[in-house]
MMTF fields as JSON, N, C-alpha, C and O atoms, coordinates in Angstrom:
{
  "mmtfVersion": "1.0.0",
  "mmtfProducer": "UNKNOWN",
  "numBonds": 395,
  "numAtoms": 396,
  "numGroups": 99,
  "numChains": 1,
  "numModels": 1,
  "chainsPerModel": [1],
  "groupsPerChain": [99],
  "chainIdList": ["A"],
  "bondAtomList": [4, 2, 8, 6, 12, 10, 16, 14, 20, 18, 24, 22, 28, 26, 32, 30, 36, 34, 40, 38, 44, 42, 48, 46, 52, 50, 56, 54, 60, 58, 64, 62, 68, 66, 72, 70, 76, 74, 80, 78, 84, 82, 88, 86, 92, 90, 96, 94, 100, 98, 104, 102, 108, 106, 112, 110, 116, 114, 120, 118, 124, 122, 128, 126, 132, 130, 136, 134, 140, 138, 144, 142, 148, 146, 152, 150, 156, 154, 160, 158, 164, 162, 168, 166, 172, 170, 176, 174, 180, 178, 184, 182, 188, 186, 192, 190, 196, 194, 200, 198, 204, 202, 208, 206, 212, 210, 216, 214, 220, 218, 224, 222, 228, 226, 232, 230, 236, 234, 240, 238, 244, 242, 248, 246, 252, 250, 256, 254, 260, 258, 264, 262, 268, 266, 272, 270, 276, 274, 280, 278, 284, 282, 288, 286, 292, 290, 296, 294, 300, 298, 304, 302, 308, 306, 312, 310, 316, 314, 320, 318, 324, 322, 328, 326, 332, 330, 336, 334, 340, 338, 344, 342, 348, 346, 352, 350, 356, 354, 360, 358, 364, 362, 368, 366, 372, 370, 376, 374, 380, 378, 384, 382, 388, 386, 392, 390],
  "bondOrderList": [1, 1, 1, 1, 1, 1, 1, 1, 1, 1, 1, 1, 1, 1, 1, 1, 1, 1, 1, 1, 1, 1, 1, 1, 1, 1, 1, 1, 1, 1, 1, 1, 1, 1, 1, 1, 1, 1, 1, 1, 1, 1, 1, 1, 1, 1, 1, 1, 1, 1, 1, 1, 1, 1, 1, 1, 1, 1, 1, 1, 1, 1, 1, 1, 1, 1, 1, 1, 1, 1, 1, 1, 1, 1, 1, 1, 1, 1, 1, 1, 1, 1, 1, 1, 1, 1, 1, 1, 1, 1, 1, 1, 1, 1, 1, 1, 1, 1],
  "groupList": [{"groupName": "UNK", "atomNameList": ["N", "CA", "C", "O"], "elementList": ["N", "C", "C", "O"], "formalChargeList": [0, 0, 0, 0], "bondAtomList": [1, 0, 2, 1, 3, 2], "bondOrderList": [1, 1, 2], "singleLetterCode": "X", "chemCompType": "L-PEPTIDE LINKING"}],
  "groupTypeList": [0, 0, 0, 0, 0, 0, 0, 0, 0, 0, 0, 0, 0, 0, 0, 0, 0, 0, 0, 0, 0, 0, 0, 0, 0, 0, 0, 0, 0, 0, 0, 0, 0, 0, 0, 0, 0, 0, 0, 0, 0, 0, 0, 0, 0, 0, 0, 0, 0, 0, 0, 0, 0, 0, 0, 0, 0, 0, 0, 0, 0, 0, 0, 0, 0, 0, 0, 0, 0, 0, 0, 0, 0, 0, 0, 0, 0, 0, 0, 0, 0, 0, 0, 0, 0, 0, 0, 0, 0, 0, 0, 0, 0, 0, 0, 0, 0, 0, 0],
  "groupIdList": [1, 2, 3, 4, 5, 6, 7, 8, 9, 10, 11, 12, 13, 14, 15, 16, 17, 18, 19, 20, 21, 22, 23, 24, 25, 26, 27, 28, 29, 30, 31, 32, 33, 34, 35, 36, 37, 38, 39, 40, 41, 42, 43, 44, 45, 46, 47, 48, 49, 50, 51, 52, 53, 54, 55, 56, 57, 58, 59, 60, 61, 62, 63, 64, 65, 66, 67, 68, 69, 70, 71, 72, 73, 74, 75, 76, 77, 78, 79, 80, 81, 82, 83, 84, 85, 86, 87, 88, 89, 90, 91, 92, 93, 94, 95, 96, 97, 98, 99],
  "secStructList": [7, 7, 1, 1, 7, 7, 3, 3, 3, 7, 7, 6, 6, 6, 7, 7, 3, 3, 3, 7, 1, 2, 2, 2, 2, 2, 2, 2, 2, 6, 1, 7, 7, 1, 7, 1, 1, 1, 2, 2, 2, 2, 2, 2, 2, 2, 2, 2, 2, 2, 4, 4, 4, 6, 1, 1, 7, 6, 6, 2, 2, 2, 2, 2, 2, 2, 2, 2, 2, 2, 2, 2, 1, 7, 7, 7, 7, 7, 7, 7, 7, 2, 2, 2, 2, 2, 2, 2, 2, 2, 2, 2, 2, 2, 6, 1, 7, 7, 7],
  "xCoordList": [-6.686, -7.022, -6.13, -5.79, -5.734, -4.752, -5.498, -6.726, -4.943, -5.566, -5.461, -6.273, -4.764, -4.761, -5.195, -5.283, -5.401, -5.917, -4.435, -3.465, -4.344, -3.302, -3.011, -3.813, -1.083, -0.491, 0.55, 1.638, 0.194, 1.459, 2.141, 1.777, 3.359, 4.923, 5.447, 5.22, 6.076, 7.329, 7.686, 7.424, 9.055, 10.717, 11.333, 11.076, 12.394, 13.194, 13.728, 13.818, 14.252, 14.547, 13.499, 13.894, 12.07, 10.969, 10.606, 10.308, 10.636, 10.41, 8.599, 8.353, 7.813, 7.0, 6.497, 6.481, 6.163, 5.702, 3.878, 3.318, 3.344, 1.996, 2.49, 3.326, 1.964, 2.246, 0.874, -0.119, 0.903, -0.277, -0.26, -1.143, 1.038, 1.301, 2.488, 3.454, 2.261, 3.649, 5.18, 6.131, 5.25, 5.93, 6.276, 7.374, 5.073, 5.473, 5.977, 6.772, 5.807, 6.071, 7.727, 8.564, 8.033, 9.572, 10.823, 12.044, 10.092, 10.462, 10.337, 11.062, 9.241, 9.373, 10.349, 10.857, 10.638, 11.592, 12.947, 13.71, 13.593, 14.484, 14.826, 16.025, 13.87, 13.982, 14.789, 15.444, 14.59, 15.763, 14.35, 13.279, 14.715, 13.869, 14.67, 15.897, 13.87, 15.003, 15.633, 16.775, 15.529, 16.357, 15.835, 14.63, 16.641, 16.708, 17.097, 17.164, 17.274, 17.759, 16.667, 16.621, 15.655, 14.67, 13.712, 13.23, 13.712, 12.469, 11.445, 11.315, 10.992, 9.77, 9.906, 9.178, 11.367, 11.556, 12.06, 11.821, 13.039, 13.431, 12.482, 12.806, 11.165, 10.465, 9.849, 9.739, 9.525, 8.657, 9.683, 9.048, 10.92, 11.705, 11.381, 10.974, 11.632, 11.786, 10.474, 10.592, 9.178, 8.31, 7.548, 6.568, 7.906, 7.413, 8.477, 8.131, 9.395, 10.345, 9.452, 8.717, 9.61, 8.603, 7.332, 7.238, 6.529, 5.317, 5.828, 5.011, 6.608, 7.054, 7.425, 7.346, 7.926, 8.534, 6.913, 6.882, 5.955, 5.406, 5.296, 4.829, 5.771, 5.672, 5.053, 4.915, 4.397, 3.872, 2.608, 2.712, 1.668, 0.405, 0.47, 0.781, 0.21, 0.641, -0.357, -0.344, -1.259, -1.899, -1.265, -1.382, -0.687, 0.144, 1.818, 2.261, 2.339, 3.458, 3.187, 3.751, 2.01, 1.849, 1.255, 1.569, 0.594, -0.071, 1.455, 1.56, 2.38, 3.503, 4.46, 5.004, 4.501, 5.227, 4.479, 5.154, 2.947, 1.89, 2.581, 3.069, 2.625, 2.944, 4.409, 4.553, 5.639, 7.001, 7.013, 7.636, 6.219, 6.221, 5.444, 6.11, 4.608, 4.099, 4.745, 4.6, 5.391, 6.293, 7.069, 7.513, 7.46, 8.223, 8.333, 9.353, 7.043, 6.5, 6.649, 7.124, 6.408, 6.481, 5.105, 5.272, 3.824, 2.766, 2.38, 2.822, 1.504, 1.114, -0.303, -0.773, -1.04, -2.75, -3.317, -3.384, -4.086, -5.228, -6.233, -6.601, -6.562, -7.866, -8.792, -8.519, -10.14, -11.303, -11.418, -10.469, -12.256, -12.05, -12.743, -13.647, -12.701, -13.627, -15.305, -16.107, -15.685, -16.78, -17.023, -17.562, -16.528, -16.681, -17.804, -18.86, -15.886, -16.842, -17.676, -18.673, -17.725, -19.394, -20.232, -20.665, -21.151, -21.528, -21.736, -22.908, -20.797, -20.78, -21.12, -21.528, -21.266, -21.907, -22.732, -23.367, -23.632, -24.798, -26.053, -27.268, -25.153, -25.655, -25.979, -27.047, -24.758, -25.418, -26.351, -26.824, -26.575, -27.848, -29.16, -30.093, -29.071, -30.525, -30.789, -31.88, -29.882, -30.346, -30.431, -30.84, -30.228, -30.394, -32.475, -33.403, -32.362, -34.343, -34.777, -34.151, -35.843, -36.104, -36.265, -37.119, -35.692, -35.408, -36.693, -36.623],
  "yCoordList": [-14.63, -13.223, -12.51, -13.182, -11.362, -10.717, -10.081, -10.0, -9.787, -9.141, -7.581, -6.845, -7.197, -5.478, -5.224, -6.037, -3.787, -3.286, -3.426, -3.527, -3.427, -3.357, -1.596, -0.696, -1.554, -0.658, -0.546, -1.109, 0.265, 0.6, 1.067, 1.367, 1.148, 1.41, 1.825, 1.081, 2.911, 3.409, 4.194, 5.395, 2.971, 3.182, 4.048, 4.227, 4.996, 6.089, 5.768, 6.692, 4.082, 3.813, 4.223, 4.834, 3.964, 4.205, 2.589, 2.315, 1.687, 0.135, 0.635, 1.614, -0.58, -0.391, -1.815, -2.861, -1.639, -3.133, -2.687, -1.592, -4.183, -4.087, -4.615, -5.513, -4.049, -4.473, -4.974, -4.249, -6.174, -6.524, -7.594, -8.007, -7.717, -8.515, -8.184, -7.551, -8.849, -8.348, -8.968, -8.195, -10.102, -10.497, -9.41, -8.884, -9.194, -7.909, -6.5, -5.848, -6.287, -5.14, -5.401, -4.505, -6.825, -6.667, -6.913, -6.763, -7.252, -6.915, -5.991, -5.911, -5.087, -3.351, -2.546, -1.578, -2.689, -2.274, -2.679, -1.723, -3.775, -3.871, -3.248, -3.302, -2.319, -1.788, -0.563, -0.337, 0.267, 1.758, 2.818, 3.108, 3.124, 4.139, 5.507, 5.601, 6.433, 8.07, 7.716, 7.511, 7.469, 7.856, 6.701, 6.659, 5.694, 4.377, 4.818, 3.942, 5.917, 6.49, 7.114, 7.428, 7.304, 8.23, 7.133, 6.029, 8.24, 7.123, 6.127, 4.903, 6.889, 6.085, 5.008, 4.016, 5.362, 4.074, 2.882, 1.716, 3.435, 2.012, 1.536, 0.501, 2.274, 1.909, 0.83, -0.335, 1.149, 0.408, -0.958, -1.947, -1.201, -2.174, -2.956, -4.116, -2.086, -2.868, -3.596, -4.594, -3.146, -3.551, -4.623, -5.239, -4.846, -5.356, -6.714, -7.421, -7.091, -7.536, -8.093, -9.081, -7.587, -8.069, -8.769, -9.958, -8.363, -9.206, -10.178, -11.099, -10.364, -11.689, -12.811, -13.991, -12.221, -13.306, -13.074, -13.502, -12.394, -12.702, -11.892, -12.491, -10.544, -10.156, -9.01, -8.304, -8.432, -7.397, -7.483, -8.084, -7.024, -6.787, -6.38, -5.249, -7.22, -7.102, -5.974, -5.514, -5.659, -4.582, -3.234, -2.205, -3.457, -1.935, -1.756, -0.69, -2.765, -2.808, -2.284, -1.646, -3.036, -2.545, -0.896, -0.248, -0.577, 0.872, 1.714, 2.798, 1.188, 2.036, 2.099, 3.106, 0.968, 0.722, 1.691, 2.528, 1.729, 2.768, 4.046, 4.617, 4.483, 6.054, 6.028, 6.967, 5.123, 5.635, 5.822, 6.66, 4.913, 5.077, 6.927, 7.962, 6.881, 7.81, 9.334, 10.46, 9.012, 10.274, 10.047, 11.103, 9.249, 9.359, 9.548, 9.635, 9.595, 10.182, 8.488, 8.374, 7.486, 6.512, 5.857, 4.66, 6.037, 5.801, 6.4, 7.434, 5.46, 5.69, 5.869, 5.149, 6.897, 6.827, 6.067, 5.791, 5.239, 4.117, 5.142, 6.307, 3.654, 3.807, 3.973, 3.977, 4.168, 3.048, 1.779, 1.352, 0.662, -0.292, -1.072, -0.38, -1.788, -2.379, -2.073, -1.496, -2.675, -2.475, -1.415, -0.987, -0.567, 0.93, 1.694, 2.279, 0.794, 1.577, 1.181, 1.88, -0.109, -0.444, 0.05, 0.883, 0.294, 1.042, 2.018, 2.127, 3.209, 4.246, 4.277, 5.397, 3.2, 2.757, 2.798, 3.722, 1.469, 1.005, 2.388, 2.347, 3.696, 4.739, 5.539, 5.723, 5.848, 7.015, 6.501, 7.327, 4.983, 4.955, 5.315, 5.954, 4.798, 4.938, 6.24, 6.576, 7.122, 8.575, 8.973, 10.13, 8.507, 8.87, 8.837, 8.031, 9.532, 9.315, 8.377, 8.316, 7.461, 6.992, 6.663, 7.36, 5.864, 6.178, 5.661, 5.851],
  "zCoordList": [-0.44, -0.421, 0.585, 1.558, 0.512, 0.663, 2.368, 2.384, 3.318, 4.422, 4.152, 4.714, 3.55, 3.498, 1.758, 0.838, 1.801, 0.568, -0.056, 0.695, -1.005, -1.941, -2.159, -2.408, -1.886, -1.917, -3.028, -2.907, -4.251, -5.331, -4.392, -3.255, -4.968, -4.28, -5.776, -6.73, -5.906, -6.687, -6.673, -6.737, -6.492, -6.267, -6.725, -7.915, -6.121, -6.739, -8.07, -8.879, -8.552, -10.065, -11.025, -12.019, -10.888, -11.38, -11.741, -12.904, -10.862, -10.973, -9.767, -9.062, -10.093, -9.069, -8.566, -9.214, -7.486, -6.751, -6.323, -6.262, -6.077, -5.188, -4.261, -4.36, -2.964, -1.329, -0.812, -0.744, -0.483, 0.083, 1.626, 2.378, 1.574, 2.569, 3.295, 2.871, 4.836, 5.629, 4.751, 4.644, 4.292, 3.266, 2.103, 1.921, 1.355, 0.443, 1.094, 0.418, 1.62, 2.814, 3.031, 2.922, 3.365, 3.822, 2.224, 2.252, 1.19, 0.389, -0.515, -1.507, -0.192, -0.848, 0.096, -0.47, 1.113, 2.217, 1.629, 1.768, 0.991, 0.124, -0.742, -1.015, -1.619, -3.061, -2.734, -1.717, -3.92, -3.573, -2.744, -3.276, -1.649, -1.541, -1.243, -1.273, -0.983, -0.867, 0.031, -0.378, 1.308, 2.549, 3.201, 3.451, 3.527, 4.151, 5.854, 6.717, 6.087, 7.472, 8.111, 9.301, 7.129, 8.003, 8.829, 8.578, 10.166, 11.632, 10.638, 10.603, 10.099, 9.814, 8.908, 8.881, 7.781, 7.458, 8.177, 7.865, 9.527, 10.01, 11.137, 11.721, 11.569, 12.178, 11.214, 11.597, 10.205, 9.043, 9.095, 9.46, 8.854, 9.052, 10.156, 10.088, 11.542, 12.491, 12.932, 13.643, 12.543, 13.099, 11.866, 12.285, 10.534, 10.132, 9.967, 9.021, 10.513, 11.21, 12.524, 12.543, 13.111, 14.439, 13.823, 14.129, 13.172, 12.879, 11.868, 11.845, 11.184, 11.021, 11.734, 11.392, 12.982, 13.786, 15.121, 16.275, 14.492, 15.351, 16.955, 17.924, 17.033, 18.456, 18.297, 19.296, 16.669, 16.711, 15.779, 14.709, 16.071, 15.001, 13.284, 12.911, 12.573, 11.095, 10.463, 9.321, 11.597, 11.276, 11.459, 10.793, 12.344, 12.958, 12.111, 11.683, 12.06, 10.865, 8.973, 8.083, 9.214, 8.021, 7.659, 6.66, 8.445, 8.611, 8.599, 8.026, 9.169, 9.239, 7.867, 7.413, 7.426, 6.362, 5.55, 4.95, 5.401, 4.626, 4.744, 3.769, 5.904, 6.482, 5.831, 5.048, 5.958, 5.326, 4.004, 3.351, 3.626, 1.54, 1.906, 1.864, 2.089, 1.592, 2.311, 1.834, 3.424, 3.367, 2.548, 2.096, 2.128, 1.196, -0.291, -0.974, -0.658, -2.133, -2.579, -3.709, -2.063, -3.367, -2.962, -3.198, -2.469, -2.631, -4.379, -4.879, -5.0, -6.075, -5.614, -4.733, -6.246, -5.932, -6.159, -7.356, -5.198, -5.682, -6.355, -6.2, -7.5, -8.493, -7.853, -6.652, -8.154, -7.583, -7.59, -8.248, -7.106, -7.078, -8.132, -8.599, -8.474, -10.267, -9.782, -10.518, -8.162, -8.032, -8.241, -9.262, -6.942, -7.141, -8.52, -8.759, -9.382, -11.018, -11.144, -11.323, -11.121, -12.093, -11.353, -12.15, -9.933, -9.099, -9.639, -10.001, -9.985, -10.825, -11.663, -11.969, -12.735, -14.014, -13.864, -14.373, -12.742, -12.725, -12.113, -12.303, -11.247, -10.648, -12.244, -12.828, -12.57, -13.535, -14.845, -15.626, -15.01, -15.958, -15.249, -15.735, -14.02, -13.476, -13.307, -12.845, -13.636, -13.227, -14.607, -14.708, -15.512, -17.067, -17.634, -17.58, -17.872, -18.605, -19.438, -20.496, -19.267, -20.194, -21.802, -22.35, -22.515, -23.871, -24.905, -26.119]
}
């Protein structure tokens, strides 16, 4: 099981990845993104870089890598989650009237 929620990613080609790991993270950092120069992308580099080798929190690398996709328009909107729905399912019968 994956430690972070799962993040669509797509790429300026129109290819898309799931990011769920500091691993996936340093290979969505590979793909085409707009501007490979901007802070937040090479912060997103450098630090998820660091929590690979271990000198930085894979929590805090990854939150960043979060923040560069999405300045950068290649966050895709999460769904709900399957529970979620059925939840939603299982909510709006019980509020339905007896048949």
């Amino acid at each position: 099981m994956s430690r972070f929620l799962p993040l669509t990613i797509r790429f300026v080609g129109g290819g898309t990845m799931v990011v769920t790991t500091i691993a996936d993270a340093k290979n969505a950092l590979a793909g085409t993104w707009k501007n490979k120069e901007a802070p937040a992308y090479l912060d997103a580099v450098r630090l998820v870089d660091e929590a690979i080798a271990g000198t930085c929190r894979p929590a805090i690398a990854f939150a960043t890598f979060k923040k560069a996709a999405a300045q950068q328009g290649l966050l895709r909107p999460a769904g709900p989650s399957a529970a979620l729905t059925m939840f939603d399912q299982l909510w709006s019968r019980s509020k339905m009237p007896p048949s």
